[in-house]
C-alpha positions in Angstrom: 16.0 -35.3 9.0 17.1 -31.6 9.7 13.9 -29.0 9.6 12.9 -28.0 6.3 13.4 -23.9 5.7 10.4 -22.1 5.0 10.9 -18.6 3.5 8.9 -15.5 2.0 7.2 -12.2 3.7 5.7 -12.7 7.1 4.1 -10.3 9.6 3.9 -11.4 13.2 1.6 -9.3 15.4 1.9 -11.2 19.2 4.9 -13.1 20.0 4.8 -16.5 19.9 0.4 -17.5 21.5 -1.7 -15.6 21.1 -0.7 -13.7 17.8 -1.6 -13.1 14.5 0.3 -13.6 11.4 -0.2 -12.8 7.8 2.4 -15.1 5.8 2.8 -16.1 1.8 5.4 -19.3 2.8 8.2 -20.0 0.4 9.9 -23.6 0.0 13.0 -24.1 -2.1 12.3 -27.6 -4.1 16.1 -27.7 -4.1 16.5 -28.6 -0.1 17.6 -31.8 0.6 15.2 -32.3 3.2 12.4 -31.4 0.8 13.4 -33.8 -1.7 13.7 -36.6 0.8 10.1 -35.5 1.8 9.0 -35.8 -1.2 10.1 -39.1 -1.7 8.5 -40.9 0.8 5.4 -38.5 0.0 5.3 -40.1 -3.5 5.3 -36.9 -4.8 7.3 -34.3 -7.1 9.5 -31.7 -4.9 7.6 -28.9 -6.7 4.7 -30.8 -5.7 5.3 -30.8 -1.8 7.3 -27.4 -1.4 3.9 -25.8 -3.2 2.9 -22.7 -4.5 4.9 -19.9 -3.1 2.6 -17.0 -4.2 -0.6 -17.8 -1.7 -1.1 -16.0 1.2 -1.9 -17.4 4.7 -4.3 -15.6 7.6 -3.1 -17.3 10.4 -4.9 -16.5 14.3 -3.3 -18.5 17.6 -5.1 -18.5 21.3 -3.3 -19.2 24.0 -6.5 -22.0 24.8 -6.0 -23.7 21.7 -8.4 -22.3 19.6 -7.1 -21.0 16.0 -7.9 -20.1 12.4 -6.0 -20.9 9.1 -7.4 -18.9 6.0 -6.4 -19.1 3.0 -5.9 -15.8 0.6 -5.7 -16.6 -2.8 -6.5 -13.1 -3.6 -4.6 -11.6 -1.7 -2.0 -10.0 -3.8 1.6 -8.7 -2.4 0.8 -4.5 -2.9 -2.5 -5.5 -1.0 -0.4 -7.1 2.2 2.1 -3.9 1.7 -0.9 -1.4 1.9 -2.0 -3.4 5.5 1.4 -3.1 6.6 1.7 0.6 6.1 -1.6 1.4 7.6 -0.4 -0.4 10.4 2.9 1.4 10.6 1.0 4.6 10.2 -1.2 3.8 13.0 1.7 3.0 15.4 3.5 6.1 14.7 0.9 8.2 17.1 1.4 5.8 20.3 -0.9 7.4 22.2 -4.1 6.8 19.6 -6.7 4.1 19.4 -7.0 2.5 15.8 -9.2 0.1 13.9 -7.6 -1.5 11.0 -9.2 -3.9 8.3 -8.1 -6.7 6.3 -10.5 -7.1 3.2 -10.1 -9.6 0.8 -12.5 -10.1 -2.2 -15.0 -8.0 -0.8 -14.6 -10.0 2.8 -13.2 -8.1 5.6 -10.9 -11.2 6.7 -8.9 -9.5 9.9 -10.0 -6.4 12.3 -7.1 -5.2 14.0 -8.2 -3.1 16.8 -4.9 -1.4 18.7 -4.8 0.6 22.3 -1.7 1.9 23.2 -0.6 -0.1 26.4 2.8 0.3 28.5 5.5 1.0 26.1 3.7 -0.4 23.2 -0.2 -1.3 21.7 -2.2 -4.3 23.1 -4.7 -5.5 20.2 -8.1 -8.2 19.8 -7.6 -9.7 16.1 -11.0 -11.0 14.6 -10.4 -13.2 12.5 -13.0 -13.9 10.0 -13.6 -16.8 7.5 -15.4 -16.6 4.4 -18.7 -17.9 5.0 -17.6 -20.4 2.5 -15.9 -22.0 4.9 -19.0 -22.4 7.8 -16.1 -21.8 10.6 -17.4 -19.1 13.2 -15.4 -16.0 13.4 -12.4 -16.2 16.5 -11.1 -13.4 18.3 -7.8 -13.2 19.9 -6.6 -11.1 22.1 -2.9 -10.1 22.0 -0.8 -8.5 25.2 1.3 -5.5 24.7 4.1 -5.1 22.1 6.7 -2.6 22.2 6.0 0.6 19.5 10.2 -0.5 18.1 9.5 -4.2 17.6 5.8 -4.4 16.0 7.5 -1.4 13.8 10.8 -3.1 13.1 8.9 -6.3 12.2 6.5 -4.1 9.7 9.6 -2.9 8.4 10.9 -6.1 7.6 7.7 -7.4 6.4 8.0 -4.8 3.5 11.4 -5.4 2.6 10.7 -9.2 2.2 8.2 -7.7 -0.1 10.7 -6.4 -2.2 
């Protein structure tokens, strides 16, 4: 069975492990391959491709370690404002920055950039709700060029729409 295409806004910070992404994942219910899936899931193709709307908080180590969060109430103009603080920070590549994610009054993600080389080096915290009872992880991401983290916010907001 050929991979099943997964579509909708992502932001990659890292390349690869260790990084950090924020993604809302979008399945077409149409794809062969999820139909076929669906079938031997004994489920509806709506069913198994999912809601398309629910962001993801998702935090990679290079040791194995990682978080998944779910984001519920996370809407899209909320992910668009992190992205342009971001890209705001990263215009001034000589600056320190401290970004946060907050999400129904929980600060989900701290972003903390340094520049480093031609680019920013950062340590993501990743927090859960307490909800969950999963302790928070940090990762720490090597440097990434100034034009590709900025290209890839770029093309984070246009997936926005």
């Amino acid at each position: 069975m050929s991979p099943i295409a997964v579509g909708g806004p992502a932001l990659f910070i890292g390349s690869d492990t260790p990084c950090v992404a924020l993604v809302r994942p979008s399945i077409d219910p149409a794809q062969p391959e999820v139909r076929e899936a669906a079938e031997r899931a004994g489920v509806t193709p709506e069913e198994f491709a999912g809601p398309s709307d629910l962001w993801q908080l998702i935090a990679d180590r290079t040791d194995g370690e990682g978080r998944e969060i779910a984001l519920s109430d996370l809407s899209d103009a909320e992910a668009a404002d992190f992205a342009d603080s971001l890209l705001a920070a990263t215009a001034h590549p000589d600056s320190e920055f401290s970004l946060v994610l907050t999400v129904s009054a929980h600060d989900v993600l701290r972003l903390d950039g340094r520049p480093a080389g031609e680019g920013f080096a950062f340590v993501a915290a990743v927090v859960p709700p307490p909800s969950e009872g999963t302790p928070a992880l940090e990762v720490e991401i090597g440097p990434q060029s100034v034009a590709d983290l900025r290209a890839e916010l770029e093309q984070f907001r246009r997936n926005l729409g």
